[in-house]
Structures are given as C-alpha cells and as structure tokens.
Backbone as CSV, one residue per row, in Angstrom:
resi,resn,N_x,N_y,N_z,CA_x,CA_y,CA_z,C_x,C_y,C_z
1,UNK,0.851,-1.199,0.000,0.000,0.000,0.000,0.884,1.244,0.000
2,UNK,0.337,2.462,-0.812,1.287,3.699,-0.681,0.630,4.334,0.510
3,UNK,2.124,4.863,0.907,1.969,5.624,2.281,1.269,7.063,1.523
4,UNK,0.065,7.600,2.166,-0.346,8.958,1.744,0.721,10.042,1.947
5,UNK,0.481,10.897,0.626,1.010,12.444,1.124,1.524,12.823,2.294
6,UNK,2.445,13.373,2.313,2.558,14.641,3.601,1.756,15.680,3.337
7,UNK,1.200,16.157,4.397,-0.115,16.940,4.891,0.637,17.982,5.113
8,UNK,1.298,17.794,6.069,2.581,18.941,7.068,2.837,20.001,6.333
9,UNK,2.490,21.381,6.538,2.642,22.790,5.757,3.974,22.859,5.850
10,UNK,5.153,22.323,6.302,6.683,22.190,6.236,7.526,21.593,5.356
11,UNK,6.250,20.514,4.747,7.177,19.969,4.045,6.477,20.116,2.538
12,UNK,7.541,20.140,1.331,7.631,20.328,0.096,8.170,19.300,-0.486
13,UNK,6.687,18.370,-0.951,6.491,16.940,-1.349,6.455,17.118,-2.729
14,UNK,5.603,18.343,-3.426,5.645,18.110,-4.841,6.221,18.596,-5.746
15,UNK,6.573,18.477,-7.077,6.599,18.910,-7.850,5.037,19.101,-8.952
16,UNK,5.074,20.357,-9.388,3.841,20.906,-10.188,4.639,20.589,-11.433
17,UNK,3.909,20.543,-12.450,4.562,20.700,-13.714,3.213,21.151,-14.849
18,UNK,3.412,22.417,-15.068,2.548,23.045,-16.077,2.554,22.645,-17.612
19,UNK,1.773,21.819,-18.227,1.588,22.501,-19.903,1.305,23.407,-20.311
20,UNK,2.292,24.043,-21.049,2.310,25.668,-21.885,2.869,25.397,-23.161
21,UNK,2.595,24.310,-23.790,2.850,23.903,-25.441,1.419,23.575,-26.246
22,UNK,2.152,24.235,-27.587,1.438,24.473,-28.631,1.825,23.740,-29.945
23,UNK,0.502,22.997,-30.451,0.988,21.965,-31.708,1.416,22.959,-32.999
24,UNK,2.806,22.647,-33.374,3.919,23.481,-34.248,3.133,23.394,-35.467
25,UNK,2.904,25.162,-35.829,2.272,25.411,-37.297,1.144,25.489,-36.712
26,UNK,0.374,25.330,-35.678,-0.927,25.565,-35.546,-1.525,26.945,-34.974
27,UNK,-2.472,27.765,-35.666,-2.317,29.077,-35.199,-3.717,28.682,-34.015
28,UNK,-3.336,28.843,-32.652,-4.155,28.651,-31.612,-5.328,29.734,-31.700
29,UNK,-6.714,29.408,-31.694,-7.805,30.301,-31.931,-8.005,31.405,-30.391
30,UNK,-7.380,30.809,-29.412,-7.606,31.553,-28.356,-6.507,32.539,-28.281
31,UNK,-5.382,32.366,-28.668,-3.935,33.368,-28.691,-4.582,34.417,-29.678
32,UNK,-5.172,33.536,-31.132,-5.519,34.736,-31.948,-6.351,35.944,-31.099
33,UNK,-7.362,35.137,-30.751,-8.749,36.316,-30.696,-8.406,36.839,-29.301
34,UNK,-7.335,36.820,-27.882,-6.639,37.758,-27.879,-5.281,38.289,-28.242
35,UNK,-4.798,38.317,-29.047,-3.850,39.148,-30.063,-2.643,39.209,-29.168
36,UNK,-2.245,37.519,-28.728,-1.266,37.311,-28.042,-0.568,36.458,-29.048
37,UNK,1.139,36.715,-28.792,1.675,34.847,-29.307,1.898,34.070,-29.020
38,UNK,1.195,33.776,-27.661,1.284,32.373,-27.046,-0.091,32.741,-26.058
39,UNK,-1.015,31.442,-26.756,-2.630,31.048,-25.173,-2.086,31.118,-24.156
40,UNK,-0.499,31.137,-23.449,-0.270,31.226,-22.014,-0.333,32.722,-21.407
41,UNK,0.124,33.498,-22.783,0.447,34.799,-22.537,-0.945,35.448,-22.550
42,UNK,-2.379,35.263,-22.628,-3.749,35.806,-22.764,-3.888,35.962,-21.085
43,UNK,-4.081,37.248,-21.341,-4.661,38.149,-19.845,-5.928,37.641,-19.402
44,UNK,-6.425,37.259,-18.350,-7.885,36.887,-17.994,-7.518,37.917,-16.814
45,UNK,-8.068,38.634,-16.418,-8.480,39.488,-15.300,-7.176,40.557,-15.465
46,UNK,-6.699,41.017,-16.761,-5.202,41.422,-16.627,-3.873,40.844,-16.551
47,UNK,-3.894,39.582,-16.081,-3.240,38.838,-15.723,-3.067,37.304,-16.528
48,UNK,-1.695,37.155,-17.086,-1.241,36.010,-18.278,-2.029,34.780,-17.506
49,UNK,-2.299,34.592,-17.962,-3.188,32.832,-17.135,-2.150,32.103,-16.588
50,UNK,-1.076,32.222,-17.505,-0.045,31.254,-16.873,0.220,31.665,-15.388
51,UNK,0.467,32.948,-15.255,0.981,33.846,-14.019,-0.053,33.476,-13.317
52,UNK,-1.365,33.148,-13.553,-1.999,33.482,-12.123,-1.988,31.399,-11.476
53,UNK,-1.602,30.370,-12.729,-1.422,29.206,-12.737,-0.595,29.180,-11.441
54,UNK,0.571,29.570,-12.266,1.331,29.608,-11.351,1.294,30.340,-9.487
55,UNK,0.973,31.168,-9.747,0.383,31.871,-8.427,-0.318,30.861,-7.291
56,UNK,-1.357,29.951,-7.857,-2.627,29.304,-7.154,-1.453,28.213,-6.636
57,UNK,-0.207,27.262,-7.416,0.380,26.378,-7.256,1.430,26.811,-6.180
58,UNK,1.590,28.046,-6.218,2.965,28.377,-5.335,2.103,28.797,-3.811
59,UNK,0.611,28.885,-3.596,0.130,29.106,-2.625,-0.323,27.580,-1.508
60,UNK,0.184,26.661,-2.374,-0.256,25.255,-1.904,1.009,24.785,-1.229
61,UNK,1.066,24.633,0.241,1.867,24.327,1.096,2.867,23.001,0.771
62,UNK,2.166,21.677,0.038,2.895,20.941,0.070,3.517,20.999,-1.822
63,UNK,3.676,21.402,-2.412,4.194,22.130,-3.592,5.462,22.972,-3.408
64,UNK,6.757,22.008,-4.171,7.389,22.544,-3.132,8.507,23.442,-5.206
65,UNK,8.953,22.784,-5.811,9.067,23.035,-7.072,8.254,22.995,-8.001
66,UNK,8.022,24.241,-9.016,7.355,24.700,-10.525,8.414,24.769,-11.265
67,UNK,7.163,23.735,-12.826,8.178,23.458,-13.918,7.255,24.365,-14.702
68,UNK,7.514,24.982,-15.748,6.652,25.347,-17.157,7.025,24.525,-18.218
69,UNK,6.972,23.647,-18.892,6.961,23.315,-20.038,6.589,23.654,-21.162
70,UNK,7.043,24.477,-21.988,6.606,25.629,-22.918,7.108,25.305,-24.147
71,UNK,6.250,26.010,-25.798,7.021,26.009,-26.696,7.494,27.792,-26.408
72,UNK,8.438,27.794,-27.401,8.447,29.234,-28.144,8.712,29.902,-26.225
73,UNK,10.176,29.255,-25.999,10.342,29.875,-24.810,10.650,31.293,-24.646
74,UNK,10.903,31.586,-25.576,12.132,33.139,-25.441,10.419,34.459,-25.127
75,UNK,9.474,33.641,-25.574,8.088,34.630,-24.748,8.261,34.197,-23.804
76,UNK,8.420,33.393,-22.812,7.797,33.619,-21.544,8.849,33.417,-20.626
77,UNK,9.981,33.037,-21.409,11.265,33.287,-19.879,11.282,34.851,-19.034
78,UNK,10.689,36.106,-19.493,10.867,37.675,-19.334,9.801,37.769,-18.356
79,UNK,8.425,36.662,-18.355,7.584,37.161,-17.400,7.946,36.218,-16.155
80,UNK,8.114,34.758,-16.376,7.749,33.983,-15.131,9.075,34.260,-13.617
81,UNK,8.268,33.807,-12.806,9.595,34.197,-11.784,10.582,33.471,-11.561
82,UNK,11.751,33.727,-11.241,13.084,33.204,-11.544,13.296,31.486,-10.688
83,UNK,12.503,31.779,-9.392,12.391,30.064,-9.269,11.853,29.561,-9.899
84,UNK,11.159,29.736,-11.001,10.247,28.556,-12.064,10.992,27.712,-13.095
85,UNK,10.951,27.061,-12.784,11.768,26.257,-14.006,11.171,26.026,-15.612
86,UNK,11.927,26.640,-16.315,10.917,26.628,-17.810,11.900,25.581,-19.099
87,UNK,11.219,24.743,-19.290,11.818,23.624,-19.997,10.934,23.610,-21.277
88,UNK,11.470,22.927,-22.278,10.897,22.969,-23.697,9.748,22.060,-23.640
89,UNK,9.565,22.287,-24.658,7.898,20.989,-24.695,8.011,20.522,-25.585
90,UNK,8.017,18.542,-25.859,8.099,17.948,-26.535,7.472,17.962,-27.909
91,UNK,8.166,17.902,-29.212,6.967,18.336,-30.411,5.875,17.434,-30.386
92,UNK,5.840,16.163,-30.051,4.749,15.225,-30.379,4.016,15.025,-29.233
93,UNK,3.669,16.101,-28.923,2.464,15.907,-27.837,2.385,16.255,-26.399
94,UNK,1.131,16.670,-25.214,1.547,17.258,-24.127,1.703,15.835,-23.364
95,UNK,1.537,14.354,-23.827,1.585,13.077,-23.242,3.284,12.942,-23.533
96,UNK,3.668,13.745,-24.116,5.326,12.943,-24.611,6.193,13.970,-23.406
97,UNK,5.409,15.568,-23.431,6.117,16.203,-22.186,5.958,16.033,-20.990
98,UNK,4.932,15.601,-20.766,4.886,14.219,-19.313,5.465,13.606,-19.125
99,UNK,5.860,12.581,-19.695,6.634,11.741,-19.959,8.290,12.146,-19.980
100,UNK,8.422,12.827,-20.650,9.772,13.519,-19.754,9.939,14.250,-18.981
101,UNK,8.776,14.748,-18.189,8.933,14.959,-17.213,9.127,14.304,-15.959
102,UNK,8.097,13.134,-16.271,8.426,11.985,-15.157,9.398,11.503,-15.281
103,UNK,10.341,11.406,-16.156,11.620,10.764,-16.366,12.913,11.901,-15.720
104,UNK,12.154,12.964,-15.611,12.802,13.745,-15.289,13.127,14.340,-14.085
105,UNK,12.239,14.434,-13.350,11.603,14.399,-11.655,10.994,13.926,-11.041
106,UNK,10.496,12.761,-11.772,10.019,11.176,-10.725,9.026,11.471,-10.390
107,UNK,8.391,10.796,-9.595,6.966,10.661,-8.568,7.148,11.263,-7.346
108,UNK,6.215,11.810,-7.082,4.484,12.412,-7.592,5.157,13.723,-8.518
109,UNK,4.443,13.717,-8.894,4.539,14.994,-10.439,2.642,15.226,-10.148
110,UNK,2.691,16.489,-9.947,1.357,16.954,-10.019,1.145,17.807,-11.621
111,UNK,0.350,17.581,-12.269,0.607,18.325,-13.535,-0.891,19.082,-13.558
112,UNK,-0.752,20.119,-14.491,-1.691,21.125,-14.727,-1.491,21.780,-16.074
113,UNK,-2.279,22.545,-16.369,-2.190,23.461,-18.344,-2.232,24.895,-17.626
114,UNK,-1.259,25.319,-18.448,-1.573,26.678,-18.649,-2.355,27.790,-18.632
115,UNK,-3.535,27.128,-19.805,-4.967,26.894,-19.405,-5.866,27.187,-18.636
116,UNK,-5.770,26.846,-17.596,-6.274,26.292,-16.203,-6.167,27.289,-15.428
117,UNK,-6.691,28.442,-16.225,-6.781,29.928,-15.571,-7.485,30.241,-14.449
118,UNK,-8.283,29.683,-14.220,-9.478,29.804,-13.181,-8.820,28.733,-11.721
119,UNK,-7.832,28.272,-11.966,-7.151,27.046,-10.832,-7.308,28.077,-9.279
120,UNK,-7.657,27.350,-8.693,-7.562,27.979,-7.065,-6.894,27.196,-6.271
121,UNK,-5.803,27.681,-4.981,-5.171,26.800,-4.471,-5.993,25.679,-3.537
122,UNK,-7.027,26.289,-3.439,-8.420,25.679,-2.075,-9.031,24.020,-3.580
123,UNK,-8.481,24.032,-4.186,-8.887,22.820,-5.808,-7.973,22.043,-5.389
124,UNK,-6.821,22.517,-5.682,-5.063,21.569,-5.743,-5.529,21.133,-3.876
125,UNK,-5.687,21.585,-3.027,-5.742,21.259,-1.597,-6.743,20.068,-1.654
126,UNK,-8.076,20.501,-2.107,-8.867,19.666,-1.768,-9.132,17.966,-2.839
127,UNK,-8.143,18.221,-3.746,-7.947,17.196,-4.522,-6.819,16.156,-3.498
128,UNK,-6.043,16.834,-3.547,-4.620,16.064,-2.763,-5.406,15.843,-1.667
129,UNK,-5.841,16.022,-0.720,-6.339,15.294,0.787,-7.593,14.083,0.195
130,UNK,-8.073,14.201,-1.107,-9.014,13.630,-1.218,-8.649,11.934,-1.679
131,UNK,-7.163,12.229,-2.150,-6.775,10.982,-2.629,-6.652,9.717,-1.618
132,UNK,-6.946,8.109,-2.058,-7.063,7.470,-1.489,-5.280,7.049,-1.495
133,UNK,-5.192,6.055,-0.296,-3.654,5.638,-0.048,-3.260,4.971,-0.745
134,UNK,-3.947,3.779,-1.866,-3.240,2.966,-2.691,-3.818,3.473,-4.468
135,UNK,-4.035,4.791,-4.422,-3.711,5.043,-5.995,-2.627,5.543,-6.499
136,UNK,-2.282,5.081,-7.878,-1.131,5.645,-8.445,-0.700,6.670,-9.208
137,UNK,-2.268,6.943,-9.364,-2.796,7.612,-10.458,-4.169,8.478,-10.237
138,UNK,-4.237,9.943,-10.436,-5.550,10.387,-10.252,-5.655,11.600,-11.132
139,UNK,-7.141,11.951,-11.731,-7.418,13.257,-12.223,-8.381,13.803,-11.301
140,UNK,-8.625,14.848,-11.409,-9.782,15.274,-10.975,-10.658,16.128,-11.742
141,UNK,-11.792,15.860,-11.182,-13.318,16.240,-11.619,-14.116,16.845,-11.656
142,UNK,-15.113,17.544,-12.366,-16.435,18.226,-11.774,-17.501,17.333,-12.445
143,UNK,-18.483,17.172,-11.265,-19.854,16.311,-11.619,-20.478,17.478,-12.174
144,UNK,-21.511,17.127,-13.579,-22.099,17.724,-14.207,-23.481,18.847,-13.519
145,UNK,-23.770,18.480,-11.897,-24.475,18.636,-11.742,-23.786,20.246,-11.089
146,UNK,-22.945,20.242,-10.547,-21.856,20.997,-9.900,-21.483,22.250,-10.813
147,UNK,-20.824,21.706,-12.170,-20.758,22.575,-13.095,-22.091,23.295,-13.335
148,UNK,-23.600,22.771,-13.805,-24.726,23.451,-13.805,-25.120,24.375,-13.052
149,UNK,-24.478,23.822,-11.867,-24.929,24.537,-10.684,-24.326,26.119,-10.579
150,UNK,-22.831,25.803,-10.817,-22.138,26.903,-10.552,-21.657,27.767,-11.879
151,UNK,-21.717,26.908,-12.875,-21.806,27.542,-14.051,-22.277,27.152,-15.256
152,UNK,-23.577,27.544,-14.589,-24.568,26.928,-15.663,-24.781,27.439,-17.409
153,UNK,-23.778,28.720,-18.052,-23.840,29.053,-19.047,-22.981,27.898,-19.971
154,UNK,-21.823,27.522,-19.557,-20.683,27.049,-19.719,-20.991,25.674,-20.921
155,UNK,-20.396,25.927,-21.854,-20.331,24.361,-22.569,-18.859,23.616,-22.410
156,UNK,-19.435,22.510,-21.401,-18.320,21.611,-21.227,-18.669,20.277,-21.750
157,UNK,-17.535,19.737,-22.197,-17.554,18.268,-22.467,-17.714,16.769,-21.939
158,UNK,-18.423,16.434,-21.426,-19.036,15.354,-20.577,-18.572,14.181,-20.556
159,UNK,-18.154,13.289,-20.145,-18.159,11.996,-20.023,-19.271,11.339,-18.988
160,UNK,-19.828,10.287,-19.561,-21.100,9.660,-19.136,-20.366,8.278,-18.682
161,UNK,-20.749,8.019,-16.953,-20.590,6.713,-17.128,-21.817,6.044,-15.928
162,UNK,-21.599,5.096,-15.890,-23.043,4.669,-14.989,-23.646,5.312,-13.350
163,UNK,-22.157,5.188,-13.043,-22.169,6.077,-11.964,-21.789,7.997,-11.604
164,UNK,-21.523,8.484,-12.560,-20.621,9.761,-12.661,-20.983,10.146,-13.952
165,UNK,-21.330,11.357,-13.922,-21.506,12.377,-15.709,-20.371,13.317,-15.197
166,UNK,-19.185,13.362,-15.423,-17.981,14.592,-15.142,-17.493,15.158,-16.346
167,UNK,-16.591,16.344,-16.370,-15.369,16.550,-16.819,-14.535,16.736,-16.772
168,UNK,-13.361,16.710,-17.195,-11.941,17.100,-16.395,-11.798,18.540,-16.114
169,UNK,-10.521,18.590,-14.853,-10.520,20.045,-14.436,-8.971,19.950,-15.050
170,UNK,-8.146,19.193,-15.951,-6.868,19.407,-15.910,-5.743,19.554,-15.213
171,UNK,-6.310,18.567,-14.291,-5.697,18.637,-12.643,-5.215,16.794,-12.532
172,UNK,-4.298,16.679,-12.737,-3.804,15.302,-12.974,-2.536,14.760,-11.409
173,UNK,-2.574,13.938,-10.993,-1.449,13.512,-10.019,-1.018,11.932,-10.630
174,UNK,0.265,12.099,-10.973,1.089,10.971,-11.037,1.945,10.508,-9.792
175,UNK,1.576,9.706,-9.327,2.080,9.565,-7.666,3.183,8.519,-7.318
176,UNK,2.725,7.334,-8.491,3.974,6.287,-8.454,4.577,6.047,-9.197
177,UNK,5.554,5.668,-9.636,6.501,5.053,-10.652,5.658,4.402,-11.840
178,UNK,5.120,3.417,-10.818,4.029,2.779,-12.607,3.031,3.482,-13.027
179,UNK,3.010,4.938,-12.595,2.299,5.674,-13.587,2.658,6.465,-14.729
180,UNK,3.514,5.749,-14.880,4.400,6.345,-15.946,3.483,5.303,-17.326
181,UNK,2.842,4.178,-16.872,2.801,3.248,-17.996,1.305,3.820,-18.143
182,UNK,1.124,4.827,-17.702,-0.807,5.411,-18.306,-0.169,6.048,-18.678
183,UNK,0.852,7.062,-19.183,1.237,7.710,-19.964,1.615,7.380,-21.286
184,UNK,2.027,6.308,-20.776,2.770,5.628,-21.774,1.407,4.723,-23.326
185,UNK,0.104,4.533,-22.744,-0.964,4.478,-22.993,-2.240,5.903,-23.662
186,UNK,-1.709,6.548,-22.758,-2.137,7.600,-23.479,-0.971,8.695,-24.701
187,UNK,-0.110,8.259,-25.066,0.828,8.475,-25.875,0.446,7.744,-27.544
188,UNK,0.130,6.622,-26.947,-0.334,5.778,-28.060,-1.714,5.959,-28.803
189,UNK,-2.619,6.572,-27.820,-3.374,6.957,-28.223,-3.814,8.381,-28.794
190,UNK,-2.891,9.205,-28.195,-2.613,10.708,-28.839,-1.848,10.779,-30.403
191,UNK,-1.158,9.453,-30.551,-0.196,9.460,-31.970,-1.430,8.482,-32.611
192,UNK,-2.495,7.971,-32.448,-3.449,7.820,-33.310,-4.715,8.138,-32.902
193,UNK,-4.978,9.588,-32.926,-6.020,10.212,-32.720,-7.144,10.321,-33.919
194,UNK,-6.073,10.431,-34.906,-6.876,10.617,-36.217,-7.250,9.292,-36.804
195,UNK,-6.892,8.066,-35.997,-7.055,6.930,-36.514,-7.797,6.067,-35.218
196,UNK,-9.491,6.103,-35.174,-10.149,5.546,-34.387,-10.069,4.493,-33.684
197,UNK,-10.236,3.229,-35.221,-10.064,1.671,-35.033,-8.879,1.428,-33.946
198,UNK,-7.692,2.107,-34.057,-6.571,1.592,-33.156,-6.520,2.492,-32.204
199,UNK,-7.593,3.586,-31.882,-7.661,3.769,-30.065,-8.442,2.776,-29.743
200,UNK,-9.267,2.378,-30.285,-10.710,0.979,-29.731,-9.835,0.456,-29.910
201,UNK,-8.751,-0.471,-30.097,-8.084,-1.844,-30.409,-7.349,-1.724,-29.164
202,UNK,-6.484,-0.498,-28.954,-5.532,-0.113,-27.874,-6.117,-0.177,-26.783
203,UNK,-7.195,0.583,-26.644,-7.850,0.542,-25.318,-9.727,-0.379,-24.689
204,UNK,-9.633,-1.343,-26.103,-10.282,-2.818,-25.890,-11.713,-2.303,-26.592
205,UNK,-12.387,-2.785,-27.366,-13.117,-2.752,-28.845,-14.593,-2.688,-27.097
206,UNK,-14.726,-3.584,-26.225,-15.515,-4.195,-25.291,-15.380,-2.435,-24.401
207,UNK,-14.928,-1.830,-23.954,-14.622,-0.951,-23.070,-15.081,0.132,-23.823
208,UNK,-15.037,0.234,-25.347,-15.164,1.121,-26.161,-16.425,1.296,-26.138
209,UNK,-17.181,0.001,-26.220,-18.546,-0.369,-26.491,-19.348,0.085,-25.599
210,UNK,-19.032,-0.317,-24.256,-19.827,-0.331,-22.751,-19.983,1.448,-22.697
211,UNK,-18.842,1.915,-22.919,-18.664,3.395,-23.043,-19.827,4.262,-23.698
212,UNK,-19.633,3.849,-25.140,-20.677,4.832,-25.718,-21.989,4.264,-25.432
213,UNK,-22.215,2.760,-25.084,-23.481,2.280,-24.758,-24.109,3.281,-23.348
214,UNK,-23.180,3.768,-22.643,-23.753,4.223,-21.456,-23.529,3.248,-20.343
215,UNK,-22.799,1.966,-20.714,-22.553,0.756,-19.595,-21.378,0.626,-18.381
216,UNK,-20.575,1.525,-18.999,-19.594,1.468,-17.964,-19.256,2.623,-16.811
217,UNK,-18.863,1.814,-16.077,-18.685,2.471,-14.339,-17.782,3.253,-13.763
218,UNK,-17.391,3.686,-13.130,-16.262,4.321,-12.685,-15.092,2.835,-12.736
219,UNK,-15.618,1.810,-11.741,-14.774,0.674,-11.213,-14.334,-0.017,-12.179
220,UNK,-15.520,-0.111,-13.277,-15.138,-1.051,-14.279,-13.668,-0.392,-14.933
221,UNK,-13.958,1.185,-15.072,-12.667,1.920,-15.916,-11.485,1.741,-14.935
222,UNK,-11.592,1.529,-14.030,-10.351,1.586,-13.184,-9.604,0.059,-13.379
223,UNK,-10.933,-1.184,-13.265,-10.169,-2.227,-13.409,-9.221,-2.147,-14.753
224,UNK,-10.507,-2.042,-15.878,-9.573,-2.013,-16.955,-8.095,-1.238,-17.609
225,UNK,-8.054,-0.089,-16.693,-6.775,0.357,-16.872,-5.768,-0.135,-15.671
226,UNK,-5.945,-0.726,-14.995,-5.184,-1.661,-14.205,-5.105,-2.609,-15.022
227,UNK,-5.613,-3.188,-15.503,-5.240,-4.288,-16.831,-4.312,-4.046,-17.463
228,UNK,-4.350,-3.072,-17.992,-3.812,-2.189,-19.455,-2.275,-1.915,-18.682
229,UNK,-2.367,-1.157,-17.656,-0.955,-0.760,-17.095,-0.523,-1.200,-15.944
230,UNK,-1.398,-1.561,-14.479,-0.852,-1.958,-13.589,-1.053,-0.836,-12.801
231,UNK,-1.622,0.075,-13.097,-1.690,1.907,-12.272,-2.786,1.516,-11.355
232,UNK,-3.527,1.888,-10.289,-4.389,1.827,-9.450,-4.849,3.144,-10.162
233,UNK,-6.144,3.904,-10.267,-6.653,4.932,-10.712,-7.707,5.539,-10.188
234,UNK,-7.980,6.946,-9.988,-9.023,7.131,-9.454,-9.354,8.942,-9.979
235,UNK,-11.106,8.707,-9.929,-11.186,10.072,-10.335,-11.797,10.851,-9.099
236,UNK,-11.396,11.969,-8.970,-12.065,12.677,-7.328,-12.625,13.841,-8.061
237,UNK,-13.834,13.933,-7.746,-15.127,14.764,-8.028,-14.838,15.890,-6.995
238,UNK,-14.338,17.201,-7.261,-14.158,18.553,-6.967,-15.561,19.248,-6.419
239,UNK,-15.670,19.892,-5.394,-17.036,20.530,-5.030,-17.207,21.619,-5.833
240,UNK,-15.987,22.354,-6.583,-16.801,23.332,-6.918,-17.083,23.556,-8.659
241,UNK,-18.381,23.426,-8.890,-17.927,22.917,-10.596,-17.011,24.063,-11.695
242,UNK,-16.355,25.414,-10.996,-15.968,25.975,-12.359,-14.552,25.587,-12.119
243,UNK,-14.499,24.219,-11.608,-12.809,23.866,-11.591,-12.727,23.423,-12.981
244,UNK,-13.445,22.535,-13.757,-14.106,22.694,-15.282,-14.045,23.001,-16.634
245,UNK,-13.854,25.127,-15.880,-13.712,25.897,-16.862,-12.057,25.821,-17.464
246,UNK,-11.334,25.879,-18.027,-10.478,26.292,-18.713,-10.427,27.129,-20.104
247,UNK,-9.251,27.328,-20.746,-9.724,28.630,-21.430,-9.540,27.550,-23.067
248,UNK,-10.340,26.702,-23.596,-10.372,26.560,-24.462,-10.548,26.980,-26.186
249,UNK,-11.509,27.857,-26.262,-11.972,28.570,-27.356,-12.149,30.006,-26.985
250,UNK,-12.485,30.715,-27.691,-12.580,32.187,-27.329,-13.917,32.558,-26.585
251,UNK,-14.855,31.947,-26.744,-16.065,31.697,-25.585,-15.934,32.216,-24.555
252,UNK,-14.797,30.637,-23.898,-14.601,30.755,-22.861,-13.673,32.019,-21.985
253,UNK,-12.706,33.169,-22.370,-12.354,33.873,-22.330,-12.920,34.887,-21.717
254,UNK,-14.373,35.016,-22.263,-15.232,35.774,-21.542,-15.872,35.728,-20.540
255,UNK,-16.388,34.424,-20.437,-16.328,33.695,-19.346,-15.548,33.657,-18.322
256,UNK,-14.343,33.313,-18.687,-13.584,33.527,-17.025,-13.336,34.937,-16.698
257,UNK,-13.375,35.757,-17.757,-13.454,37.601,-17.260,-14.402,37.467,-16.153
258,UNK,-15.820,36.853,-16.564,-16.659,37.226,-15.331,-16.480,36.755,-14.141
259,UNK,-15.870,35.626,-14.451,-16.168,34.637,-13.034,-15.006,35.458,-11.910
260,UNK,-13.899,36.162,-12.778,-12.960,36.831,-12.383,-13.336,38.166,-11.198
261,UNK,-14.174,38.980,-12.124,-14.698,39.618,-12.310,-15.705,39.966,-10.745
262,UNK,-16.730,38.600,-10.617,-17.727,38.206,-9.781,-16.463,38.197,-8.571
263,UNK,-16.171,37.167,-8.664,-14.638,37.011,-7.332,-14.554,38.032,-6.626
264,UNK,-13.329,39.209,-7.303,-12.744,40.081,-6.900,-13.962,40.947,-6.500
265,UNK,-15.394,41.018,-6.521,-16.003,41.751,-6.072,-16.954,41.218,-4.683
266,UNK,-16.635,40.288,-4.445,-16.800,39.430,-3.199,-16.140,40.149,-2.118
C-alpha cells in the first residue's frame, strides 16, 4: 500500500509541472482572438493565465518546485519568476512532455495546463487530501451537476458513465513510478487520434462499447486500466464545478473575465 502524502505545511512533497505547449504550425484560436503569441500569454483578469497558474500552485503548502513546459520559450522566460523552471515541450504531444517529465523528476509529479486559468489553491488542496492511499494515479473532476450549478452558461464536455456524468478540471497527479505506464498508454493513443479503429483496439473494442453504450462504471474503468498498465486509478469529483472551466476557445475567455470579475467583487 502507498503511504499517503505529507499533509505537514513544512514539508515540500511536490513537484507541479505546467503545460504551456502548442501543436507546431498551428495558429491557436484563443492566442488569436486575444492578439497574443502564445494562449499562455492571454490576460484573464489582466493577468497572463499562466501567471496566475502559477500563483494558485505556489500558494499550496505541500508544492514545493514549478516546472513550465513551454514552446516558443524566449516569450515567456521575461515574465515567469526566476524560481520557475521553464523547460521545452516535446513536439509530439503534451503526453510525450509528461513523460519527460516523469523521467525527469520522478513521482508524484502533479501536472496542470496553462490553461487552467481559473485554478484555485483551495482545488489543488482539496484534490490532494481527497486521494485514497493505494492510488497511483488520479485526475480530478467536476460532476455535471456541480458545473450546472455553478456555471450553468458554460459548454463543457461530458463523459457519461453509470455512476458519474464529469469533466476534467486538468488537474492530474502521477504519484507512483508505474504511472508512468498510463502515460505511456495515453501516448499511443494521442499518436493515433486521427485513426479511431486503433484507439478501440488499444484501449479494448468491449470498453469502447460499454462506453458509448452508457454501460460502464467508474470501477469497471479503473479495473480495466489496471489491466492495461498496472496503475491503481481514481477520479475525485471537486465541489466546486468551475474547476471545469479552462480557457479553451474564445467563448470561454469571456467567461472567465466574469467569473474573475464576480470574485474580486466578493
């Protein structure tokens, strides 16, 4: 069994590691429509998303080193602060800069996007205490009902399963060594994205099925990627649903202005 986290506000257990890469040649619709050259560098409340990423991660007690993983570094080495560590980002994918990252600073690697503008440190807290002692592996969540609740304009992307309608908050913990081999799984499936048949083949034609049928469970997905890799897995459902939001399309942009917006006037 893994021994849980240190709790202890003394000690500096994790490493964070941010995605801030962009697929090469692709002009990002959210950098465009705000008239930035890099989605990390887009102001939400004034403030680069990345900067305030970073901000929410450096307020979390057991977080003890920040990585950025970035393309097109020579933008953002001038803003971030000098303890941040800013490393390149792999061309083939944000699963391949994981992946060297874990190769790079081991377990637990807490990872997060750039993105993930709206991140609060009271999210990263209440995810990490929420984890159970023998997973290896965890994302975290907002239940659909949560997101409605709290931001009910919002179009997010759903996953349906028998027990849980969620979506991701982009809030990922790699905790053991063999979680390196769900990476290693989702790599395979990011280099054939455009090719269906062999994500269903990769990740079982039966699992594929139960899925879009509406048949499968939280437990069932966990066994089966314990199959697949040997990872223990688990997803932890977040109380507050605009953990959710991220800054995907230009939509959403406006969106987190308000939610920004609403906050600071609290």
């Amino acid at each position: 069994m893994n021994a849980p986290l240190p709790q202890h506000h003394s000690l500096k257990t994790l490493t964070a590691f941010i995605l801030a890469g962009e697929r090469p040649n692709v002009i990002d619709p959210v950098a465009a429509a705000g008239g930035v050259a890099l989605k990390a560098l887009l102001p939400i409340g004034g403030v680069p998303m990345l900067l305030r990423v970073i901000t929410s991660l450096r307020a979390v007690p057991a977080i003890g080193q920040i990585v950025v993983c970035a393309s097109r570094l020579e933008f953002l080495a001038k803003i971030i602060p000098e303890d941040v560590l800013l490393i390149p980002a792999q061309d083939d994918g944000p699963s391949a800069s994981v992946l060297a990252g874990l190769e790079r600073f081991g377990t637990p690697l807490l990872v997060t996007t750039a993105d993930n503008a709206l991140l609060q440190p009271e999210w990263i807290t209440e995810f990490l205490e929420a984890l159970t002692s023998n997973s290896d592996v965890a994302a975290a969540v907002a239940l659909e009902a949560d997101i409605l609740r709290d931001v009910p304009h919002t179009k997010r992307t759903y996953i349906r399963l028998t027990d849980m309608v969620f979506s991701g908050c982009n809030l990922f913990l790699f905790r053991t060594p063999v979680s390196t081999q769900v990476v290693d799984l989702w790599r395979h499936v990011e280099k054939n994205r455009k090719h269906p048949f062999r994500i269903a083949w990769t990740l079982g034609p039966m699992v594929i099925l139960r899925a879009l049928l509406g048949l499968l469970s939280s437990q069932a997905l966990y066994k089966h990627l314990f199959a697949r890799t040997g990872a223990r897995a688990e997803l932890i459902p977040l109380s507050d649903g605009r953990a959710a939001v991220d800054i995907d399309k230009p939509a959403d942009i406006m969106l987190a202005e308000q939610i920004i917006t609403t906050q600071s006037q609290k």
